[in-house]
Every structure is written in structure tokens, then in C-alpha cells.
C-alpha distance (Angstrom), angle and dihedral (degrees) to the residues before:
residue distance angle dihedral
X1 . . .
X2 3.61 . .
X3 3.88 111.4 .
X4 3.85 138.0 -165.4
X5 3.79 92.2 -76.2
X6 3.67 86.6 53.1
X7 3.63 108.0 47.5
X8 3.61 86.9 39.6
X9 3.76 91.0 57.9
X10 3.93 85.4 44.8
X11 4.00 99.2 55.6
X12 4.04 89.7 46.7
X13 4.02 86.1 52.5
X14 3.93 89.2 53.1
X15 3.57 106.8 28.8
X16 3.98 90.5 82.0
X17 3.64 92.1 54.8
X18 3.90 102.7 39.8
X19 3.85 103.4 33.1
X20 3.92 105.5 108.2
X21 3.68 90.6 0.9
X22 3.93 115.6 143.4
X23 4.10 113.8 -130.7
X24 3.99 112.7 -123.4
X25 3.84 94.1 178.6
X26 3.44 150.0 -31.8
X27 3.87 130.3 -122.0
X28 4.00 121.7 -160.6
X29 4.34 117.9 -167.7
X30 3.86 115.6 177.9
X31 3.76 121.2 -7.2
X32 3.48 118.1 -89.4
X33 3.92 129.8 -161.7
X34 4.11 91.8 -58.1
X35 3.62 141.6 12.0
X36 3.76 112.5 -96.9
X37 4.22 84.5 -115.9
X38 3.77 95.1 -140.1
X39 3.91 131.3 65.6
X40 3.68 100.0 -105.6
X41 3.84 94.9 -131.2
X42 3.67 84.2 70.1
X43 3.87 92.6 69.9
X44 3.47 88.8 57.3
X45 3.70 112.9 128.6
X46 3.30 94.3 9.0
X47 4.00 126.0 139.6
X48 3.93 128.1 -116.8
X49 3.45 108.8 -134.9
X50 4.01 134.3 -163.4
X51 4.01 102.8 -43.6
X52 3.73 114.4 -121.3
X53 3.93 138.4 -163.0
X54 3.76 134.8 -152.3
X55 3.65 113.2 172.8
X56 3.87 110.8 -39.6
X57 3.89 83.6 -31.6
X58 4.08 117.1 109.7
X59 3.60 122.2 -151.2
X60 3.38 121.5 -147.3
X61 4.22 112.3 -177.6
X62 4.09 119.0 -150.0
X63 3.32 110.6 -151.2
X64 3.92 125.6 -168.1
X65 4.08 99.5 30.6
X66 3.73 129.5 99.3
X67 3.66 103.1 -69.3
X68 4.33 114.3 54.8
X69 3.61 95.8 -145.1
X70 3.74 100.6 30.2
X71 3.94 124.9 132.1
X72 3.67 151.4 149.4
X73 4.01 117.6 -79.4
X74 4.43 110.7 -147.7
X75 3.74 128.1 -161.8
X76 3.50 123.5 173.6
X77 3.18 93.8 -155.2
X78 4.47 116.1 -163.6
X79 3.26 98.9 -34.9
X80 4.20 113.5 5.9
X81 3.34 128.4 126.6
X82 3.52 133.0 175.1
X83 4.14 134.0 -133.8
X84 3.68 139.5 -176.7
X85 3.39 119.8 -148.9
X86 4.38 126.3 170.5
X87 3.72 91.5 -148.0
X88 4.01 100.0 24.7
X89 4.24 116.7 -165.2
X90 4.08 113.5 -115.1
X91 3.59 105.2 -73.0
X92 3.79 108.6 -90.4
X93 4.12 117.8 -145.4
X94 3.61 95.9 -86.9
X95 4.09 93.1 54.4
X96 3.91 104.4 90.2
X97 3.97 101.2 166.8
X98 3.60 135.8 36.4
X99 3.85 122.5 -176.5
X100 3.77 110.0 -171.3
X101 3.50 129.5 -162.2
X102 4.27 136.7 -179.6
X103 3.79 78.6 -103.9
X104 3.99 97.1 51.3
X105 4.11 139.2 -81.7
X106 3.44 128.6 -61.3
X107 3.93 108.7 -149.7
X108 3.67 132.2 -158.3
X109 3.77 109.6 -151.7
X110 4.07 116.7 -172.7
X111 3.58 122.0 157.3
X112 4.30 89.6 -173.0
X113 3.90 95.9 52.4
X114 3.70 91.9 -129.0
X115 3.35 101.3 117.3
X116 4.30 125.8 89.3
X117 3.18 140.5 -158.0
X118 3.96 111.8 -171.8
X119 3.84 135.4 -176.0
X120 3.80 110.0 -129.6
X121 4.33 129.5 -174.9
X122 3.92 82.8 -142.4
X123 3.88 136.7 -8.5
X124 4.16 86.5 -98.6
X125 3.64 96.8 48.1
X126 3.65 136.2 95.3
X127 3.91 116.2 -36.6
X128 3.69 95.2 -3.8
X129 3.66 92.4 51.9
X130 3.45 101.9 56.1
X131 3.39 94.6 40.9
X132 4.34 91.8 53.3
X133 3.31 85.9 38.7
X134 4.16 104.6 83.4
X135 3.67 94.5 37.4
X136 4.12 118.2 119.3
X137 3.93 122.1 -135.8
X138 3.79 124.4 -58.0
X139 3.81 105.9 -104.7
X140 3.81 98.9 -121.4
X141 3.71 88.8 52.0
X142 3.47 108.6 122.0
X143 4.02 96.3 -144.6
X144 3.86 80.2 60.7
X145 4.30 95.7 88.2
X146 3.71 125.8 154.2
X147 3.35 95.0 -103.4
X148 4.28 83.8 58.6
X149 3.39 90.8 46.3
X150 3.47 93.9 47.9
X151 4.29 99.0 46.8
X152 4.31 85.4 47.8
X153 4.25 87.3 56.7
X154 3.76 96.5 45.7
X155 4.17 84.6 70.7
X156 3.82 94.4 47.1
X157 3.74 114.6 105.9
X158 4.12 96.6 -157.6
X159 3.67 150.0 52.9
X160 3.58 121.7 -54.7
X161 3.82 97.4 -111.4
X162 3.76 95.3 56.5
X163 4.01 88.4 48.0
X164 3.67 85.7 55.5
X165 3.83 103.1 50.0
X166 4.53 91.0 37.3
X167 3.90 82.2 77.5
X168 3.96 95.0 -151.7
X169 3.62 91.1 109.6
X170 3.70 106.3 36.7
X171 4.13 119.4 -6.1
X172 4.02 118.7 -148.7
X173 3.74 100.4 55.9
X174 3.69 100.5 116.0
X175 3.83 119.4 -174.0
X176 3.82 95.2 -101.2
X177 4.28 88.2 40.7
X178 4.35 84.0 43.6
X179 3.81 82.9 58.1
X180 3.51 103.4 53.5
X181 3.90 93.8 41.1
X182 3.32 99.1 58.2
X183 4.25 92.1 42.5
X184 3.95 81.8 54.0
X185 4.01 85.6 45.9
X186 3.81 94.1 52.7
X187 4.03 78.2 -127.8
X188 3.59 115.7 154.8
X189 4.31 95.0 -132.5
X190 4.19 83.7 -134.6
X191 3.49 89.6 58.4
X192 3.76 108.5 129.7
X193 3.92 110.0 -122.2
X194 3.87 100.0 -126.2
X195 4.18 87.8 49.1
X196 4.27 78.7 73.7
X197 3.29 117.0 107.3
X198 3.94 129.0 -164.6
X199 3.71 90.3 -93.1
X200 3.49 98.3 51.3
X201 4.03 95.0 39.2
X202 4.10 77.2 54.5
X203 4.07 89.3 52.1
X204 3.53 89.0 50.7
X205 3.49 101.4 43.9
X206 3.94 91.0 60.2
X207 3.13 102.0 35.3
X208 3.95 87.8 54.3
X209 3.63 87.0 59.5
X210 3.26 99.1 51.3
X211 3.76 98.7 48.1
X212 3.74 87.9 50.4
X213 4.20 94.0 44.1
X214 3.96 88.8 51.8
X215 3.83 89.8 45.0
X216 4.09 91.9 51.8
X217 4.22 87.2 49.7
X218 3.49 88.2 52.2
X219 4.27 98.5 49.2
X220 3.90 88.2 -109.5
X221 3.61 130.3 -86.2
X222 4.36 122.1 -42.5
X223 3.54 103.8 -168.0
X224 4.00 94.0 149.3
X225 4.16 119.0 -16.6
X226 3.48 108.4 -17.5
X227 3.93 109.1 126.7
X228 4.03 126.6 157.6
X229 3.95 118.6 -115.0
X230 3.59 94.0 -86.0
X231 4.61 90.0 54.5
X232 4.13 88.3 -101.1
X233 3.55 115.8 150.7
X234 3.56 122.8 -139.6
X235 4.47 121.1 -117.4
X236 3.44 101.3 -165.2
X237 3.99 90.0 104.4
X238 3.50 86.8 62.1
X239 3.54 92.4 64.7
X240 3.95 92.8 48.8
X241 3.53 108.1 138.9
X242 4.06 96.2 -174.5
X243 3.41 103.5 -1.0
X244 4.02 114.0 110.9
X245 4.13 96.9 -13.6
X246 3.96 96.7 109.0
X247 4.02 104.3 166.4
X248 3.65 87.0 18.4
X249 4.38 121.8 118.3
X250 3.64 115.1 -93.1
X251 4.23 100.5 -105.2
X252 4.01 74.2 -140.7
X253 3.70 117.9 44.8
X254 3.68 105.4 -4.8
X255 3.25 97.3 -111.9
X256 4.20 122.4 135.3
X257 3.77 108.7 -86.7
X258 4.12 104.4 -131.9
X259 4.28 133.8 -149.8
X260 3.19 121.1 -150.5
X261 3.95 131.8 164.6
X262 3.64 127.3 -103.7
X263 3.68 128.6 -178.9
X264 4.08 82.9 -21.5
X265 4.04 91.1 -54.6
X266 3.95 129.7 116.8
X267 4.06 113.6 -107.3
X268 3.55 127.3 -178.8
X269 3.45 134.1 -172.4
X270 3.61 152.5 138.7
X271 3.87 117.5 -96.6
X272 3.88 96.0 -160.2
X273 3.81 90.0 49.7
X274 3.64 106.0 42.1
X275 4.03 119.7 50.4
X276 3.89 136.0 -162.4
């Protein structure tokens, strides 16, 4: 599933392209998760304004229709990925929205239907709202301290990892980003959330950030489809230092890097290197 580094890496690719961009028409294939909620001839001469993210959401602002602070909602859903093209190819079966613009079309392609793309009056209204509307902090937010971090795991009832990946009390951390976190961390991924301490909350917090800083240098992670708007792949799984090398030396210690299953979800980590 495409993460924070990932849609991140996807809204710089298409902001260039879209940003002030006037919309000629809109084409919908299969259903996705929602109905669009507006007849797409009503977005019709609207404006694209500056692109936004929240979590693995995009934010895509209409200006100039009925509603002043109306806009598109995006998920990528498992597999999704979005392209822009200025002379696009017929949509093929796996392309179920096109957004086109005087500039060129932005196309949702998502051969697992889990993606959205949803018309909103304002980012806390309707669909869009309730869907914004349970996520935690960004992690480069700078109201997100330890100390923050630390008060929002003292009320969690489970293991760190599955804290991590639930997204209501920081978004971004992906499973194979959760993974490499908590290696940097030292943080045994079982580790029940009250059993952190400031210190450790502290760990966390940086080494968070810098997982998810390398990953955004590198275009994210490509472990099946994802690609940016432009058909890049992301390196950062190349870097991996955990992630997916069960049975494989520790680049650390040595030791034999482990998987287990959380909450139905691959972890892997290194038992000498990571403590309860």
C-alpha cells in the first residue's frame, strides 16, 4: 500500500502540472470505494489550486465552482497510483478516473478498486471529513514532541507496532517504514505502548523521522506497482535494513533478523537489537 513517503512523492510529481490548471472534464471507469458526490460537469471550469496532503490523503482544491473551499479528496488505496500524461493513451481496464485539465489528465490507475477519489464542499465536510478526521499528527509537525508522542501511547491498549501502523496517533508509518523505526529505536515491535518511557518515545520519534526523510530522498518504497506520476520507482527498499530479510544477518549485530505477525501484517526485526 502506498504510504506517506509515497503519496508525498506522488503530489510533488503532479503538483507542477495541475497547480492553476483549469478542469475541462472528468471521466469515471468502475466504481471505486465512494461516489464522486457531485455530477462531474459541475467541476467544469473550475481551478486546481495548491495540492495538499494529510496522511496518505491528497488534496486537491477547486476553485471557482459553487462551494469556496470545495475540492477533490485521493486515496490510493493498495495498489493505486496516479500519472499525468499531456496526450494520455485510452484508458485501459485498470484506469478508473481521469481528471483532465487545459494542461493534460491526471489518471488514477488501480487494478484492486481500493482507491477514492471524492468531491468534498470543504476538507471537514461530508466524506472527506470523516475520513481526515481520525488521523494522528504528521510526523514532521512540530507540535508532535516526545513528550506528545509519549502522553498519546500511555492510552493505547497494544503493542507498539500496531500503534504505529492504526495512524490515529501519528500517520506515515507504514508497515515496512514501522519496521525500520523501531530497528533504529532499539524497540522490540511487541513492546507494549504504555512500557515506553520518555526516552524511548524520544528514540522513536527521531528515528521515525529519519526513516521517513531517507524514504522521501529516495521516491519512497516500490515493492510491487507503486510508481510516481512521471513511472519512477521508488529505492528506499533497497536500503531496508530489517524490512523483508527474515533468516538474513543483522547489518548490526549479526544476529538473525526475525518475522513475526501482528494484527495480520509482516514484522521483522532483530531480537538482539531491539528490547521490550
Amino acid at each position: 500500500m502506498p504510504e506517506l513517503p509515497e503519496v508525498e512523492v506522488t503530489r510533488r510529481s503532479v503538483a507542477g502540472h495541475l497547480e492553476g490548471a483549469r478542469v475541462c472534464g472528468l471521466r469515471l471507469g468502475a466504481p471505486l470505494r465512494w461516489p464522486l458526490g457531485v455530477e462531474p460537469q459541475a467541476l467544469v471550469g473550475c481551478t486546481i489550486g495548491a495540492i495538499g496532503r494529510r496522511g496518505k490523503y491528497l488534496w486537491l482544491p477547486l476553485a471557482g465552482g459553487p462551494e469556496p473551499r470545495a475540492g477533490l479528496l485521493l486515496h490510493l488505496g493498495m495498489s493505486g497510483s496516479l500519472a499525468f500524461s499531456a496526450t494520455p493513451a485510452p484508458p485501459g481496464k485498470h484506469d478508473h478516473f481521469d481528471l483532465v485539465t487545459h494542461r493534460g489528465t491526471l489518471r488514477l490507475t488501480d487494478p484492486r478498486r481500493f482507491g477514492a477519489v471524492v468531491w468534498a464542499s470543504a476538507p471537514d465536510a461530508g466524506v472527506a471529513g470523516k475520513l481526515l478526521a481520525g488521523l494522528g499528527r504528521e510526523p514532521f509537525d512540530p507540535e508532535l514532541t516526545a513528550a506528545t508522542l509519549h502522553a498519546a501511547l500511555r492510552r493505547r491498549r497494544c503493542a507498539i507496532k500496531q500503534a504505529l501502523l492504526a495512524g490515529d496517533v501519528v500517520v506515515g508509518a507504514g508497515n515496512i517504514y514501522a519496521c525500520e523505526a523501531l530497528f533504529e529505536a532499539g524497540i522490540d515491535p511487541r513492546t507494549p505502548c504504555q512500557r515506553l518511557g520518555p526516552v524511548r518515545c524520544e528514540r522513536l520519534l527521531a528515528a521515525l523521522r529519519r526513516v521517513l526523510g531517507r524514504a522521501l530522498e529516495l521516491g519512497g518504497s516500490t515493492l510491487r506497482d507503486f510508481r510516481d506520476a512521471h513511472g519512477m520507482a521508488g529505492e528506499f527498499q533497497a536500503e531496508a535494513r530489517v524490512y523483508g530479510r527474515a533468516g538474513q544477518p543483522c547489518l548490526r549485530c549479526g544476529g538473525t533478523v526475525r518475522r513475526i505477525v501482528q494484527a495480520q501484517r509482516a514484522t521483522y526485526w532483530c531480537p538482539r537489537c531491539q528490547h521490550r
